[in-house]
DRENDO-1510 file (C-alpha; in Angstrom, 1 decimal, always signed):
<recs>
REC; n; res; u; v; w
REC; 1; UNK; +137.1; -16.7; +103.6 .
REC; 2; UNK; +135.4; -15.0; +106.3 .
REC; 3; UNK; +138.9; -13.4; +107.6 .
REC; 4; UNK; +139.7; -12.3; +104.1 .
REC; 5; UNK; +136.2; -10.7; +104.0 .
REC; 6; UNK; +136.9; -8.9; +107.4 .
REC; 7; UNK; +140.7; -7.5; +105.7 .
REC; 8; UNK; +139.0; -6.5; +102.5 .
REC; 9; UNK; +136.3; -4.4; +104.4 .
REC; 10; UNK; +138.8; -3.0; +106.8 .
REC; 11; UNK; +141.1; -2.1; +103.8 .
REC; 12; UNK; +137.8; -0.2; +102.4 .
REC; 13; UNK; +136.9; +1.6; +105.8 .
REC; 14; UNK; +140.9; +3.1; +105.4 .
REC; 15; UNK; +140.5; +4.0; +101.8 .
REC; 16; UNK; +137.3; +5.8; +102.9 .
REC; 17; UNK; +138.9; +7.4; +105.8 .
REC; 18; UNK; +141.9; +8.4; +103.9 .
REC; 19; UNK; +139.8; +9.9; +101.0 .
REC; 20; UNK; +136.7; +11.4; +102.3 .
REC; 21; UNK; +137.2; +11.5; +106.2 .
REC; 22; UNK; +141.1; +12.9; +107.0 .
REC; 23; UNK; +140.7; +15.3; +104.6 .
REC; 24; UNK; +138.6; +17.1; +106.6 .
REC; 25; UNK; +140.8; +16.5; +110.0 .
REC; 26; UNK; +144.1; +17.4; +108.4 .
REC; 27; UNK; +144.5; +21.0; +108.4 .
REC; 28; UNK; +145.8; +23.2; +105.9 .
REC; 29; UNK; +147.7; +26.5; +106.9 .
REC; 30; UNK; +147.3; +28.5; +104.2 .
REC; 31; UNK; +150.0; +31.7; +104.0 .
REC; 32; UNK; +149.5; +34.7; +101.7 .
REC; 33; UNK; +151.4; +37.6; +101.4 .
REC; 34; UNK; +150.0; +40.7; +99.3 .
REC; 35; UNK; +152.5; +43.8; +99.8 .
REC; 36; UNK; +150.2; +46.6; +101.6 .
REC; 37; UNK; +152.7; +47.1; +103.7 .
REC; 38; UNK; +150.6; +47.8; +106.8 .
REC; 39; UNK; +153.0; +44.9; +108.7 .
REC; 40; UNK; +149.7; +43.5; +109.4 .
REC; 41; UNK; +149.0; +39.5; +110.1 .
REC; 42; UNK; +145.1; +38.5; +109.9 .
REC; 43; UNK; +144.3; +34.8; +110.7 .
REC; 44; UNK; +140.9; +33.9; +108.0 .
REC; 45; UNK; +138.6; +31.6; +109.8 .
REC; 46; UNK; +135.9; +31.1; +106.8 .
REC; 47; UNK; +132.6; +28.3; +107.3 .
REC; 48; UNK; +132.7; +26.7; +110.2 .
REC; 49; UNK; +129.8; +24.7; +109.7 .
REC; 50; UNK; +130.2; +23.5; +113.4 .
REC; 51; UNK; +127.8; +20.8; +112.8 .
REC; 52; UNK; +130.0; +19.1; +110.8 .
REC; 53; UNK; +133.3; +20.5; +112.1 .
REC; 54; UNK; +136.2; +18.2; +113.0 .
REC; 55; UNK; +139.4; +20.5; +114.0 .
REC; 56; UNK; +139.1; +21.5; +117.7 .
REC; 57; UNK; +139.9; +25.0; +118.8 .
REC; 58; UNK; +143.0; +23.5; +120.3 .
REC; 59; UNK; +144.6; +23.0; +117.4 .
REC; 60; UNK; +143.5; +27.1; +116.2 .
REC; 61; UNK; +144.6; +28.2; +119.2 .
REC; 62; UNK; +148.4; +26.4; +119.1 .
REC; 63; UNK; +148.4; +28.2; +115.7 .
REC; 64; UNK; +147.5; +31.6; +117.2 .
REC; 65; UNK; +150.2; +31.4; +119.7 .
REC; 66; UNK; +152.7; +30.5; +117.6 .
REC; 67; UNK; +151.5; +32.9; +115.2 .
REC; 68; UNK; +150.0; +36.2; +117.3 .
REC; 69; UNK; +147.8; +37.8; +114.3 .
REC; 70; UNK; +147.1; +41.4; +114.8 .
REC; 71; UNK; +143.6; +40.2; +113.8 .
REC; 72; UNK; +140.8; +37.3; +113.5 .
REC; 73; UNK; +138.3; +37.3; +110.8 .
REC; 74; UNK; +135.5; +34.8; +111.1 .
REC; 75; UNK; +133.8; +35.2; +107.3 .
REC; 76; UNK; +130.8; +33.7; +107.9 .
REC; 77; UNK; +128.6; +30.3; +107.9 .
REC; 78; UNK; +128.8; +29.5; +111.4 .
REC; 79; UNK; +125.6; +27.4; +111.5 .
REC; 80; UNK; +122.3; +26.6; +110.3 .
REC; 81; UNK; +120.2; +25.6; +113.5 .
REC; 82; UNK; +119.7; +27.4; +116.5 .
REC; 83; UNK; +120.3; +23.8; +117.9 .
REC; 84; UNK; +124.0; +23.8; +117.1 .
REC; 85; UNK; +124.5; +27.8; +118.7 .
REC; 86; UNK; +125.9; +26.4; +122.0 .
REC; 87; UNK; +128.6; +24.2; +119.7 .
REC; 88; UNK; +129.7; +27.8; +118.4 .
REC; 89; UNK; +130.0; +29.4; +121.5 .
REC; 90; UNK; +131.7; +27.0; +122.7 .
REC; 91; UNK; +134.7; +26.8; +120.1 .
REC; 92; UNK; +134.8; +30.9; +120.0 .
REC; 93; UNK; +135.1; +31.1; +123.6 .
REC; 94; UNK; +137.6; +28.9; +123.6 .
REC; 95; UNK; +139.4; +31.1; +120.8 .
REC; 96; UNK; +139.0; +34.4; +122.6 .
REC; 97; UNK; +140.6; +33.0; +125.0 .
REC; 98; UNK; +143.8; +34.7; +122.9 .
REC; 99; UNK; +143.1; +38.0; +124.0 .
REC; 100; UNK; +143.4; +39.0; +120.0 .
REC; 101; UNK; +139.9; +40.9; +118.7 .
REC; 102; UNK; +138.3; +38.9; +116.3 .
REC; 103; UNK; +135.6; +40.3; +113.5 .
REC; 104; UNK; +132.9; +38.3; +111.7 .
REC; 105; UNK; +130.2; +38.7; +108.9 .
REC; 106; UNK; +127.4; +36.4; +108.0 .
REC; 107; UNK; +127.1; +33.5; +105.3 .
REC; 108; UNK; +124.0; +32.2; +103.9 .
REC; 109; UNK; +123.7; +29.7; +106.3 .
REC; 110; UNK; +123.1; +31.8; +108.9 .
REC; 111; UNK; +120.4; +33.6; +107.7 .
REC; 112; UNK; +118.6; +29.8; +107.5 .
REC; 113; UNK; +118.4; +29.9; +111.1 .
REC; 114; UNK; +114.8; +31.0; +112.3 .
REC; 115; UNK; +116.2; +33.8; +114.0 .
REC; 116; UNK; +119.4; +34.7; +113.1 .
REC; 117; UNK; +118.9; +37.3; +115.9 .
REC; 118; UNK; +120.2; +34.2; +118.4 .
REC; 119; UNK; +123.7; +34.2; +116.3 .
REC; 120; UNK; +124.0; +37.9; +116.4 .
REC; 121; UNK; +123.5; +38.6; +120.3 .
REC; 122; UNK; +126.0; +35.1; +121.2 .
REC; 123; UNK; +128.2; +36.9; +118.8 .
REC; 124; UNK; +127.7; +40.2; +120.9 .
REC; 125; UNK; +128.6; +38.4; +124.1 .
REC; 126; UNK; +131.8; +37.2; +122.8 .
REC; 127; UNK; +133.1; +40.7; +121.9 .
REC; 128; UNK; +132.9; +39.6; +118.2 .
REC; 129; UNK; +132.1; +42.6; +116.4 .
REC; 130; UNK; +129.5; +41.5; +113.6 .
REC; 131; UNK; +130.5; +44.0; +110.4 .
REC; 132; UNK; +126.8; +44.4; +108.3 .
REC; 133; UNK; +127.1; +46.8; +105.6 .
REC; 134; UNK; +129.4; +48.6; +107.4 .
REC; 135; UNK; +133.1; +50.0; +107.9 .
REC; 136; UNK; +135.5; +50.9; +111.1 .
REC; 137; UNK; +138.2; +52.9; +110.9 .
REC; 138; UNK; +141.2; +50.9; +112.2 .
REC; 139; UNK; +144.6; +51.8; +113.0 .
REC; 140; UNK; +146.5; +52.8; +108.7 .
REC; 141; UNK; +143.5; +51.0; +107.4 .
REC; 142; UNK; +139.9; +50.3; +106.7 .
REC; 143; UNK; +137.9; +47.5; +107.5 .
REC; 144; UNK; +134.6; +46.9; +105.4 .
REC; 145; UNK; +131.7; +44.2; +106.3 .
REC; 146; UNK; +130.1; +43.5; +103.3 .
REC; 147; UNK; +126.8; +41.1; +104.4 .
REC; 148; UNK; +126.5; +38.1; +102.8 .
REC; 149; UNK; +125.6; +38.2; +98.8 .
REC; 150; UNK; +124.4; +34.8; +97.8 .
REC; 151; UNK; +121.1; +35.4; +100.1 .
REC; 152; UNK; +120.8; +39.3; +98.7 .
REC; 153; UNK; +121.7; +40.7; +102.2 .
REC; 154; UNK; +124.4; +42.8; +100.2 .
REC; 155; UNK; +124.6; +46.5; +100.4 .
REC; 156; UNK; +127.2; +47.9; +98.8 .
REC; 157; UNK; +126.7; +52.0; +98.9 .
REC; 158; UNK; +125.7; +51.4; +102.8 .
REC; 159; UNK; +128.9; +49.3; +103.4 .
REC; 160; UNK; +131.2; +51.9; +101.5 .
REC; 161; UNK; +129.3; +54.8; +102.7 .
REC; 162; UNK; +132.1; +55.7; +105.3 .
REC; 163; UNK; +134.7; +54.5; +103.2 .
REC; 164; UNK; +137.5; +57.3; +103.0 .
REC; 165; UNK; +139.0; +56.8; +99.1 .
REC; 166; UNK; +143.2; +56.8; +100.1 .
REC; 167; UNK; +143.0; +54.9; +103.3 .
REC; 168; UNK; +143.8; +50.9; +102.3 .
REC; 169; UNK; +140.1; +49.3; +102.5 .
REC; 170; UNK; +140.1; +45.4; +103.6 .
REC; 171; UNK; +136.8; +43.8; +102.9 .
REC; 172; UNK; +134.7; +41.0; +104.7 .
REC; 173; UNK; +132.5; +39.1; +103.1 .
REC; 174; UNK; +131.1; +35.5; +102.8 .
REC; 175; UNK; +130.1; +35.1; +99.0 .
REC; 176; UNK; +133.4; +36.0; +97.2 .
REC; 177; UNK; +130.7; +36.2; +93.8 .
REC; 178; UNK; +129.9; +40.3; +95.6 .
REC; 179; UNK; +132.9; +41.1; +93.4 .
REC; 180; UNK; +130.9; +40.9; +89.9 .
REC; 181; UNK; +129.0; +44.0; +91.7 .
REC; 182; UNK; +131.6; +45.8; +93.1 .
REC; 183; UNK; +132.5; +49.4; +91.6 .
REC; 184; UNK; +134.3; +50.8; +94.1 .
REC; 185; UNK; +138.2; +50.2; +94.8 .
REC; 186; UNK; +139.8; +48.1; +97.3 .
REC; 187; UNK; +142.9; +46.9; +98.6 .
REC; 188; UNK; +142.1; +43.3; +100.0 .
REC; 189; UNK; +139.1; +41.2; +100.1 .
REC; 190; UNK; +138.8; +38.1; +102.3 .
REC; 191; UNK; +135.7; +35.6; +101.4 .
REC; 192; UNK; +134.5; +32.0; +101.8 .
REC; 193; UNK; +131.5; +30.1; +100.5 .
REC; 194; UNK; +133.0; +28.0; +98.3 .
REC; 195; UNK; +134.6; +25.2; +100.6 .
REC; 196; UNK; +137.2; +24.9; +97.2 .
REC; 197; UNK; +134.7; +22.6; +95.6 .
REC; 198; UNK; +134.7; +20.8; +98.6 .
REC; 199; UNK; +134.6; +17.4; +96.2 .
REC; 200; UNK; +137.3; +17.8; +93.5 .
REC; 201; UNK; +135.9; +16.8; +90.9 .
REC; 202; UNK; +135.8; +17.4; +87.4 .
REC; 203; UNK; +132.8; +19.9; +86.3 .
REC; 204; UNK; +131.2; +20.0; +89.5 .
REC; 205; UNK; +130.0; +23.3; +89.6 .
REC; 206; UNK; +128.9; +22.7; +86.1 .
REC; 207; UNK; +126.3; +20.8; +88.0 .
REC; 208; UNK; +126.4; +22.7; +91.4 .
REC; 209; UNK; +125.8; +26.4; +90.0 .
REC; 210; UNK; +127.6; +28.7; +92.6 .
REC; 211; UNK; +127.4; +32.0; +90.6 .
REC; 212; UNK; +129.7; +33.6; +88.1 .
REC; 213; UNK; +133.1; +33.2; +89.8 .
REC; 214; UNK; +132.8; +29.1; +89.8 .
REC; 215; UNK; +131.3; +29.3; +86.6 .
REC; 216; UNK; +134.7; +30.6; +85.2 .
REC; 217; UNK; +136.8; +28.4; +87.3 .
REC; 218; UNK; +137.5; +30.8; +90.0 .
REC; 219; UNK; +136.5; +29.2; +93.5 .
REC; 220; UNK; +139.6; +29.2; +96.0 .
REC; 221; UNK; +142.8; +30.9; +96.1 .
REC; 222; UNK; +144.1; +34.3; +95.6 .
REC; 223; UNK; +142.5; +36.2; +92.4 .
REC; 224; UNK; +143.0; +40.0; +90.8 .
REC; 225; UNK; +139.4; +41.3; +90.1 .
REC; 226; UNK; +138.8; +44.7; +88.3 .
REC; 227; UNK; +138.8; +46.9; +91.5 .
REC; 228; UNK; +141.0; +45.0; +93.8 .
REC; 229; UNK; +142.7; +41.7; +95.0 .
REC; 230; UNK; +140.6; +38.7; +96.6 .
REC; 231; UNK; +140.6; +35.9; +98.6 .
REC; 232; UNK; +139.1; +32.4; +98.5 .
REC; 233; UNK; +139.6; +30.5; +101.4 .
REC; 234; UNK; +138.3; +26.3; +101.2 .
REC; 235; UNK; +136.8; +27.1; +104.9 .
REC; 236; UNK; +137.9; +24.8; +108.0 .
REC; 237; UNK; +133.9; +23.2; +108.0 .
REC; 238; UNK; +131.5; +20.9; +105.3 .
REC; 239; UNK; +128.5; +21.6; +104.3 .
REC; 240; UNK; +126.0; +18.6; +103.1 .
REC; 241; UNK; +128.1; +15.8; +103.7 .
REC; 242; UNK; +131.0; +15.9; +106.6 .
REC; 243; UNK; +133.5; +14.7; +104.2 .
REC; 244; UNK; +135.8; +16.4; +101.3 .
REC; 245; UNK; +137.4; +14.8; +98.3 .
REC; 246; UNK; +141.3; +15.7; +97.2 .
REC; 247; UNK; +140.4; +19.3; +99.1 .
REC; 248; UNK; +141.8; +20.1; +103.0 .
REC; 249; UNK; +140.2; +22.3; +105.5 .
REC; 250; UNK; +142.1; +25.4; +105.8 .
REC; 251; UNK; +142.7; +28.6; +107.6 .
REC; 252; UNK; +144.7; +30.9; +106.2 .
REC; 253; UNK; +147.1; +33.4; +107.5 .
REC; 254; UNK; +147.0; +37.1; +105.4 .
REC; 255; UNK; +150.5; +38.9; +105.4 .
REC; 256; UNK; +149.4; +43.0; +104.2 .
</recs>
């Protein structure tokens, strides 16, 4: 009986594991290809939650090499706490080790810390340029920081202010739901936020509100919005609880 007892709870502990736990281990390599014909590669790094992170830089940086991106995007939700910076310097150093310039906005978790000041100077260290309602001219393109939406740090005419109309604008931005607002065009945009439901299940952001996009059913993937095309990535961290249902982290790699 006992040793029955003792299989049935380790066959439980694997069911949980397999379910909740390796989802969240297993990475997905997301690939997308949207003809802008830049010949441009961007690796999408969206919510690290490093808190409740569980794919090592290691495994990024294998990607990266085999890869070589012109660019990396980090699209925001690093962490909540100030507690938890040192984990994120720690896993970005590790990924500048590349050599390839990486570009970030912030997500509504970052703007829980106290003093979101902290994130923005470690940030500054790393030669991580922090895009905040704000543009750079790049080399055949645009690239547009839009700040996050969800906690109203959003502002549009500042972020398109430099924004030259026929040079191809890629957009930053952690709450994909900043396209309901958008009325000015754009080529690409790369979000996060959503974690693809994170738990797939039926109607749960029926019960989770999320904003207009979830409401209609649109919370990962690639999508064609009135102005331009955009991006949902399922984001490489959890938020909550450490554990996804039926739904892989992901990076993805952008082909424009």
């Amino acid at each position: 009986m006992t040793l029955l007892l003792l299989l049935a709870l380790l066959l439980a502990s694997l069911v949980v594991y397999c379910l909740f736990i390796l989802p969240t281990q297993w990475l997905k390599i997301e690939r997308v290809r949207h003809p802008l014909n830049l010949q441009l590669t961007i690796l999408q790094i969206s919510d690290l939650h490093v808190e409740m992170l569980r794919v090592s830089p290691e495994r990024l940086l294998k990607l990266i090499h085999k890869e070589t991106p012109d660019l990396i995007v980090l699209t925001g939700d690093f962490t909540r706490k100030e507690r938890y910076l040192p984990r994120v310097e720690q896993f970005l150093t590790r990924l500048k080790a590349c050599g390839i310039p990486m570009y970030a906005v912030l997500g509504n978790h970052d703007y829980k810390m106290n003093d979101v000041r902290m994130l923005l100077r470690l940030l500054a260290r790393l030669d991580i340029r922090v895009l905040r309602n704000e543009s750079l001219q790049m080399d055949g393109f645009q690239l547009v920081g839009i700040d996050d939406y969800g906690s109203g740090h959003s502002r549009l005419p500042a972020a398109f202010r430099k924004v030259k109309p026929n040079v191809p604008a890629i957009i930053l931005t952690h709450d994909p739901n900043v396209v309901c607002e958008l009325r000015k065009p754009y080529s690409y945009l790369m979000s996060g936020h959503l974690h693809g439901k994170q738990f797939n299940l039926p109607f749960f952001f029926a019960i989770k509100r999320k904003g207009a996009l979830p409401s209609k059913g649109i919370y990962k993937g690639l999508h064609q919005g009135n102005f331009g095309t955009f991006y949902i990535s399922k984001g490489i961290g959890q938020a909550g609880l450490n554990c996804r249902f039926m739904v892989r982290s992901e990076v993805t790699l952008h082909y424009l």
